[in-house]
N, C-alpha and C positions, 0 to 999 in steps of 0.2 A: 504494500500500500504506500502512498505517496505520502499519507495524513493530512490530506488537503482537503476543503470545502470548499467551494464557492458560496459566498452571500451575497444577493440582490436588498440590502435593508428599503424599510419602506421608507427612508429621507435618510439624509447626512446628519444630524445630529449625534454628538459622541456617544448617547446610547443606546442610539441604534443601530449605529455605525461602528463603531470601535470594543461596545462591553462585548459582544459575543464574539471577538478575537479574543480578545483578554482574558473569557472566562474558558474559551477552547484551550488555550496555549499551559493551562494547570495542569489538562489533560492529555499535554504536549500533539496537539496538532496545532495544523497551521487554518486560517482562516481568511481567503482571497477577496477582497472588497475593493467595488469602483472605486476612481479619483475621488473626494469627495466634491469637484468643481460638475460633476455628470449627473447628482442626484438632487438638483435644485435647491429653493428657497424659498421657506412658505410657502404662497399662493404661486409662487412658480415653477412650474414641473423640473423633472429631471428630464436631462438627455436622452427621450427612449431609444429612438436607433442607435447613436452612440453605446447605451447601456446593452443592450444587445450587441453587440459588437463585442463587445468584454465578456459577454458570457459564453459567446464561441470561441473567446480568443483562448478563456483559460479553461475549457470545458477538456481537452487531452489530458490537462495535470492533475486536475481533482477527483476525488473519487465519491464525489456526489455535490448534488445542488440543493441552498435552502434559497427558494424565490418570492419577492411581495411583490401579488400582483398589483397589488394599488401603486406601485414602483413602475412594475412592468407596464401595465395598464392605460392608466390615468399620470404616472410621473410622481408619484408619491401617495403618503398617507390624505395634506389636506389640499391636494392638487384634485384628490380623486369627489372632494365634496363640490367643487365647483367645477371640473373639466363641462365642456359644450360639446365633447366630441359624440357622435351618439356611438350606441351598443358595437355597432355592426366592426368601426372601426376600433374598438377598444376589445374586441374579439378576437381579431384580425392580429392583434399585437400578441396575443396571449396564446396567440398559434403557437408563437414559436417553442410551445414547450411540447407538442405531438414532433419536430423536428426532433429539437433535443433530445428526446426520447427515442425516438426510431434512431437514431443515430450512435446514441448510449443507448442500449436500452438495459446495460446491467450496471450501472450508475445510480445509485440513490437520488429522486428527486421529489424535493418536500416543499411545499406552498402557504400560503397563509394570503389570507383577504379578506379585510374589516368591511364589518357590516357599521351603515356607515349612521355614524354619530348623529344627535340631535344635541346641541348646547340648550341650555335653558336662561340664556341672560339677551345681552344685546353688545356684545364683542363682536365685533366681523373680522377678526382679524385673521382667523381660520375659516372664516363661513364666506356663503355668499355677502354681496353690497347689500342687499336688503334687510341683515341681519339684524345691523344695527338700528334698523325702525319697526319689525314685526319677529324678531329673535323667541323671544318671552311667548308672543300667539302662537307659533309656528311651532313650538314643545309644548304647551298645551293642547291645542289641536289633536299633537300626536299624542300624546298621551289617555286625552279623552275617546279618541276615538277608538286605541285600543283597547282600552278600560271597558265602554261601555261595549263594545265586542264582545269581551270575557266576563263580563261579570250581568249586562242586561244595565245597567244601573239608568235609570232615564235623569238624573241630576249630570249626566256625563254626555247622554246623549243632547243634553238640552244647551250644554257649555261648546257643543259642538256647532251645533246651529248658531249658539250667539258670534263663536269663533268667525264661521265663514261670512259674516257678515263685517267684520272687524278687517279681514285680512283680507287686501286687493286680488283677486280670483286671477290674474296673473302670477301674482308671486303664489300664490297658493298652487297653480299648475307648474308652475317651473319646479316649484320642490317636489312635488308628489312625482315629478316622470325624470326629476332627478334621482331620486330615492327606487324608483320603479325599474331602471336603467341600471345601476349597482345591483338590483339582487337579482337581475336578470343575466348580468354578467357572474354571478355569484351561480347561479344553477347551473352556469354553463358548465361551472367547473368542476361539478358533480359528474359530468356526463364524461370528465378527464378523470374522474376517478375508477371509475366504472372501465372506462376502456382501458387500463392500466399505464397510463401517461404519466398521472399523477398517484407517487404512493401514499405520504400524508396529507394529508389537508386540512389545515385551519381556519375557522371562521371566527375571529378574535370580533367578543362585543366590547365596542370603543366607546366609552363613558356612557354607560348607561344606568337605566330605574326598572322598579317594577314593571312599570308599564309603559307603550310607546309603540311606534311603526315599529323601529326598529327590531322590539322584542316581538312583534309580530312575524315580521321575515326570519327572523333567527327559529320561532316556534316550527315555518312551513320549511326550513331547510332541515331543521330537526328530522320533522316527518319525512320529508324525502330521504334522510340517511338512513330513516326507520326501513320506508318503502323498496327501498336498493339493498340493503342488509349491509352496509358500509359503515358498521359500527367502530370497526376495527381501523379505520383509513379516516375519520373523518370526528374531526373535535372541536365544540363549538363550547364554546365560557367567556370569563369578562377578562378582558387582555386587549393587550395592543403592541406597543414599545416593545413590549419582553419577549414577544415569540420568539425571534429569532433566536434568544438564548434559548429557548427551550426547543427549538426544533436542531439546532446544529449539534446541543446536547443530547438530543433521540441519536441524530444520526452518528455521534461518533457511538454510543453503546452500539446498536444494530452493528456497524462498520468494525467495532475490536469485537465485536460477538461475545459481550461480557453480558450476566445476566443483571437489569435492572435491581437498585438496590431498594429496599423499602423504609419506611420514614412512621417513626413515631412522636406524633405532633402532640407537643407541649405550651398551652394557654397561659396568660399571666392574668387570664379572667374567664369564668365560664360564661358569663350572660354576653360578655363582650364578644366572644368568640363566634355565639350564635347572633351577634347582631349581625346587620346589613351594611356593610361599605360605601362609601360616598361614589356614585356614577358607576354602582354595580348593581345586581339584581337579586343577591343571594346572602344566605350570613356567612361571614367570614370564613368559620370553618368546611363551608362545602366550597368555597373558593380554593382553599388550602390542597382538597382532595381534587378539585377539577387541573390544580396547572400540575398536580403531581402526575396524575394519570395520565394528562397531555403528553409528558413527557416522557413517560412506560413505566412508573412505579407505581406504587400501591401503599395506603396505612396499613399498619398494623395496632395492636390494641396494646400491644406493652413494650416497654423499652428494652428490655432481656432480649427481644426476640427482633429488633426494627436494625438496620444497617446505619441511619441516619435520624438521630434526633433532631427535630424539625423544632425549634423554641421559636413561638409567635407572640409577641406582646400585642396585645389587641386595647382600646379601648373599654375603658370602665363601663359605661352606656353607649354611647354614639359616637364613631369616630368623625374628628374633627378635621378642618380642613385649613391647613397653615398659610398656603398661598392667598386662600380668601379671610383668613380671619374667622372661619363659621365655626359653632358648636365645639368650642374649643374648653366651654366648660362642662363638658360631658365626658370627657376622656377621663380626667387622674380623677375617678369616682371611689370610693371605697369598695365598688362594684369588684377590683381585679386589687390583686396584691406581686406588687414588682419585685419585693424582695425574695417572698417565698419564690418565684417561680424563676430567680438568679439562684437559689440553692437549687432547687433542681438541676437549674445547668450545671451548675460544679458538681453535682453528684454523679451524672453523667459524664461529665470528664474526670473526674476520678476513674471511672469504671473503663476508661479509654474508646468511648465511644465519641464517633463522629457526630458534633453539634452543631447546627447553624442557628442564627438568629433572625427571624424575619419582623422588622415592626412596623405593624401597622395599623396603630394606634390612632396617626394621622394619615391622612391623603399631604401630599404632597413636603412632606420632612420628615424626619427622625424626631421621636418623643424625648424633650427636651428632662423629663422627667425620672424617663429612664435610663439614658446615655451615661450618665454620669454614676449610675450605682452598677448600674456592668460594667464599665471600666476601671472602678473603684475593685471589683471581686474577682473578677476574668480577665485573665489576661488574653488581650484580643489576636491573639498570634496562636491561641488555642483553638479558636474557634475553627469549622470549615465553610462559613461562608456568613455575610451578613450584607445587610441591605433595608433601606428605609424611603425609597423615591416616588412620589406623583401617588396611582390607585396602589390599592393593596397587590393587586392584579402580577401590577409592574413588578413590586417586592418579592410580591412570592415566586412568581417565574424566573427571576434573577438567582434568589439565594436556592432555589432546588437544583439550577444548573451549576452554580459554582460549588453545593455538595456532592453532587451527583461527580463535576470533576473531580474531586480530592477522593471520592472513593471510589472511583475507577484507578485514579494511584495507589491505590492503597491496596488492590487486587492485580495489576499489571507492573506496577512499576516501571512505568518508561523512563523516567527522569529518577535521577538521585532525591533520597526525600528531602535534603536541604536544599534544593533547587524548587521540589514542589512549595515546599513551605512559603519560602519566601514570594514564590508567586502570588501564593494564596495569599500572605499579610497584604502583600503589593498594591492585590485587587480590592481588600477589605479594606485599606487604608485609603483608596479612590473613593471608596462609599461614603467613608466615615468621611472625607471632604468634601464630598458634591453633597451628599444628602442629609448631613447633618451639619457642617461649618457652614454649608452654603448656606440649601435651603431653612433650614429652622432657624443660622442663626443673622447671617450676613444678608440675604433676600430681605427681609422682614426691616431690618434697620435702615439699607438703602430704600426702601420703598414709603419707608415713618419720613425721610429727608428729603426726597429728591420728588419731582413730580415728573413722572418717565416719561407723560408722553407729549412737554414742556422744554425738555434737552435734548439737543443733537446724540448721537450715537458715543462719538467720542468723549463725552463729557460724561456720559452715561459707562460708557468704559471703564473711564478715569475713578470714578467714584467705586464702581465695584472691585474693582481691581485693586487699590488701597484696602478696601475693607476688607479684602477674602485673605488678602495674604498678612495681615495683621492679626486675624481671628486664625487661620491655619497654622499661623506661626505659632502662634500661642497653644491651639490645639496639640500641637505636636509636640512639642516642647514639654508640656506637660503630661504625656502619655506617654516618652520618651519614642516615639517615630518619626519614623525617615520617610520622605518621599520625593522622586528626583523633578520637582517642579518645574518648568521652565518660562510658563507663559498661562497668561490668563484669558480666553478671550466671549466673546457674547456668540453663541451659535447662529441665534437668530435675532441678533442685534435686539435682546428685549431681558427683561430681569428674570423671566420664570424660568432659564436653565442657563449652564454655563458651560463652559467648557474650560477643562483643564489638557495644558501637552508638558508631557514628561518626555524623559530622556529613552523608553524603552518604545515607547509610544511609536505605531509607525504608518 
């Protein structure tokens, strides 16, 4: 084998782009990703011919493909909520993987394609122009409509009726035969699974609720994987950002033919556990079991018998949301107890069992609450994996791929274990800087100071870039870590992610 993957991410951002090289490379392969100048910006696509170009170029050296059709497709994740191209040609694009396949046809090739968002506010910055004056209707709408679907309710039905009278009956047809056009490309690619083109296939739900279109299409694509018996080939839960780790980590298990390892998941709250996640549809813990089994593991019911102890800090009552400010006193509830469930970690690392950390406490940071009493008791260089960034979704799919690598070493042994290790802090100390120095602590201050979208970019730079490596500095210093920094910069020229380059970085 080469140990090589090709990745298509669904946009250039560092975590879609760069974490699932980072988290392959523990499990020493290598992971081939476009320029990032080919996979666009925001509202503007990526290179698709171009990016097809790259995937034939390096389709001889890999020994399997993970592809985003919303990349391949439409040009990206939020290129794919407003492209005009209609079906026929964004079909046409997505040929190319009946080539690829006839061509390879004993090459692994895996997919994923977001069923496509409803925002609930009036940002357009991802959405269409109209967003920002009928945003708020246009997720109600959908939500009533599928509400009063499933449930009969005529107080849903009736919000319906006042909706379409509210909402100009053009924008209202441009979104519904937008929405119509996605999960018509979205069937298509059932019909690539079925003909064996395509082996896995993901249908990641991108911020979602109870109720909605959205969850409407994802119910009839359900059915249809019922109807085909593509149980086995076809995974639909709340994700987005993290598939890729979690599909390049299926394929290197399949590809070393190592048997999936299993995971006994530990709560630092029961009620929180069973709550429901902010822009998800489920409680916490069946999120937990959905990105596992995504990825070919399984729970198990006691820790004696699990490969991977799986520690999830959940919220007290309702997790909170940092980047907005929301329900942020419902988290450190006396609901869950932090400390009890850090001795359980260390009791399992006593017993030399592989431990991750997943918290997801909040949407979008690290639980400012608990950071500081795990690093107080754990040494974080023990851990095998940890992660705290955006939906729960994101977290959990992240830290099951970066366990899942450390105990694929830990049964194959490719690498020397002090070379595994250090990758592993490497990657855990990237976390512990984007998703906890950034987002919970340096995001939140520049955003109390500065009015973002008041300043030029570089002024905006200037300000985050003083504050992150002042807070990192400090971070580090006092948890005694290293990490080879080099540069700071804005992915998408805006405060809600960042990007860091380091020296191993490539």
């Amino acid at each position: 084998m080469n140990r090589k993957i090709a990745l298509l991410p669904v946009d250039g951002r560092p975590v879609t782009r760069e974490l699932p090289k980072q988290i392959a490379s523990i499990g020493n392969w290598e992971v081939l990703i476009p320029d990032k100048s080919l996979l666009g910006f925001l509202k503007e696509p990526g290179d698709m011919a171009a990016l097809e170009k790259w995937i034939w170029k390096v389709a001889p050296e890999v020994n399997g493909f993970v592809l985003s059709i919303d990349m391949l497709g439409y040009g990206g994740l939020v290129p794919s909520r407003v492209c005009l191209d209609g079906k026929e040609a964004i079909i046409q694009r997505i040929g190319v993987l009946r080539s690829l396949k006839e061509k390879y046809p004993d090459k692994a090739l895996m997919a994923f394609s977001s069923t496509m968002r409803i925002s609930n506010n009036y940002v357009n910055e991802e959405e269409k122009e109209y967003w920002s004056d009928y945003g708020v209707e246009l997720w109600e709408y959908s939500y009533h409509v599928h509400r009063f679907d499933k449930t009969g309710d005529v107080d849903s039905n009736q919000k319906v009726r006042d909706l379409k009278d509210r909402i100009p009956s053009d924008i209202l047809e441009d979104y519904l035969s937008t929405r119509l056009k996605n999960f018509q490309v979205n069937e298509s690619l059932l019909e690539m699974v079925e003909g064996k083109i395509i082996d896995v296939l993901v249908f990641p739900q991108d911020d979602t609720s109870e109720y909605g279109l959205n969850i409407g299409e994802q119910e009839e694509l359900s059915d249809q994987v019922a109807e085909r018996e593509l149980f086995q080939n076809v995974f639909i839960y709340p994700g987005a950002d993290e598939v890729a780790n979690t599909l390049v980590a299926k394929m290197i298990y399949q590809l070393e033919q190592v048997e999936f390892p299993t995971f006994y998941p530990i709560y630092s709250g029961e009620i929180g556990a069973l709550s429901t996640a902010m822009y998800e549809d489920r409680p916490i813990c069946e999120s937990v079991k959905g990105q596992i089994y995504a990825f070919g593991g399984y729970t198990v019911d006691q820790g004696a018998e699990a490969d991977i102890v799986f520690a999830v800090n959940v919220p007290g009552k309702r997790q909170g949301d940092l980047a907005l400010q929301k329900f942020l006193g419902e988290v450190d509830t006396p609901h869950r107890n932090i400390g009890e469930w850090i001795k359980r970690i260390a009791h399992y690392l006593r017993q030399d069992k592989l431990v991750a950390v997943a918290d997801t406490a909040y949407a979008n940071g690290v639980d400012s609450r608990m950071l500081p009493r795990l690093l107080a008791e754990i040494e974080v260089s023990r851990l095998a994996g940890f992660g705290g960034w955006n939906t729960a979704g994101n977290t959990l799919g992240t830290v099951v791929a970066q366990a899942a690598m450390v105990h694929l070493q830990k049964k194959k042994a490719t690498l020397p274990q002090e070379e595994v290790k250090a990758r592993v802090l490497e990657e855990m100390t990237l976390r512990l800087l984007d998703d906890y120095v950034y987002q919970s602590v340096v995001r939140q201050g520049v955003r109390a100071g500065i009015d973002e979208a008041a300043v030029g970019h570089e002024k905006l730079l200037i300000t985050v870039k003083e504050a992150f490596l002042k807070e990192s500095g400090a971070f580090l210093a006092k948890h005694g870590l290293s990490f080879p920094l080099e540069d700071v910069y804005l992915p998408w020229n805006r405060t809600f992610e960042i990007g860091l380059r380091w020296r191993d970085e490539s």
